[in-house]
C-alpha positions, 0 to 999 in steps of 0.5 A, a space after each residue: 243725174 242719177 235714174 231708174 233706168 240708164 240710156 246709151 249716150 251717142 257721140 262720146 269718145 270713150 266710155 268707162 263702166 263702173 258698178 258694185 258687184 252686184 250691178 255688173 250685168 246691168 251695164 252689159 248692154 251698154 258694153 255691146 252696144 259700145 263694142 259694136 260701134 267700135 268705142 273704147 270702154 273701160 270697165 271696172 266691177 269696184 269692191 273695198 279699192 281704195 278711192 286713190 284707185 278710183 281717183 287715179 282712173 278718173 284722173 288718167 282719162 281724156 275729155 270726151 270720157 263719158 262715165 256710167 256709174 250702177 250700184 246701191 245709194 253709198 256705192 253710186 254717191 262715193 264714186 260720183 264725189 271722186 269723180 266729180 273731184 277728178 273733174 267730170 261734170 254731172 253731165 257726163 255721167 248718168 247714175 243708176 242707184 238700186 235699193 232705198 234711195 237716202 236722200 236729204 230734204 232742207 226745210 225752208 223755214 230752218 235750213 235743217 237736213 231731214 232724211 227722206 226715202 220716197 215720201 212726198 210729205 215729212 215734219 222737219 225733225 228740227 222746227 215741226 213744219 210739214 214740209 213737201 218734197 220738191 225736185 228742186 236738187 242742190 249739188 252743193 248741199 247734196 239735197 232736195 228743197 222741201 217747201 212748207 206744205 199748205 
């Protein structure tokens, strides 16, 4: 589940920490408290490593792993897709993304993807509709339900 704000999750058996270069000290208080509680961590500060590095991480650990993921939009959804590839479910994840959020709307009247960032109502670029953004997420489609405004 990508947030605004990440919250420590109790009980996991291992946690691997992994932001952009730019998002690195926003997981520290996690690495403390980690440490503190005597859990294994993995840390990685990702920059151009290929995804079979990443793919090989993800790949190494053991059920129990709990996965913290920081950085911008591209960065945060790139490393999700390989894990979720690897076999992490949303559930063991939480996502910080910082910046403009890209998020996609599908029109309920045509099916067409429109990009949205943090408007609450768009006119499909495909069929005109007035649409609203709705919280109804798909995983498959990687978008937001938008309903025809009324």
């Amino acid at each position: 589940m990508i947030r605004k704000e990440l919250s420590f999750s109790k009980g996991k058996r291992k946690f691997l920490f992994c932001a952009d270069s730019t998002e690195e000290k926003s997981l520290h208080d996690f690495v403390h408290q980690a440490m503190e509680e005597g859990i294994q961590f993995d840390f990685h500060i990702v920059g151009e490593e290929p995804d079979s590095f990443l793919d090989m991480w993800f790949n190494q650990q053991k059920m129990g792993s709990y996965l913290y993921i920081s950085g911008g939009w591209d960065f945060v959804n790139r490393v999700k897709k390989i894990a979720l590839a690897a076999g992490f479910s949303h559930e063991e994840m939480q996502m910080k993304v910082t910046g403009p959020f890209k998020k996609k709307l599908i029109c309920c009247t045509c099916h067409a993807g429109n990009p949205i960032e943090d408007e609450a109502y768009i006119t499909c670029r495909n069929c005109g509709a007035e649409l609203e953004a709705s919280t109804h997420y798909s995983p498959r489609l990687e978008a937001y339900l938008g309903y025809v405004s009324i």
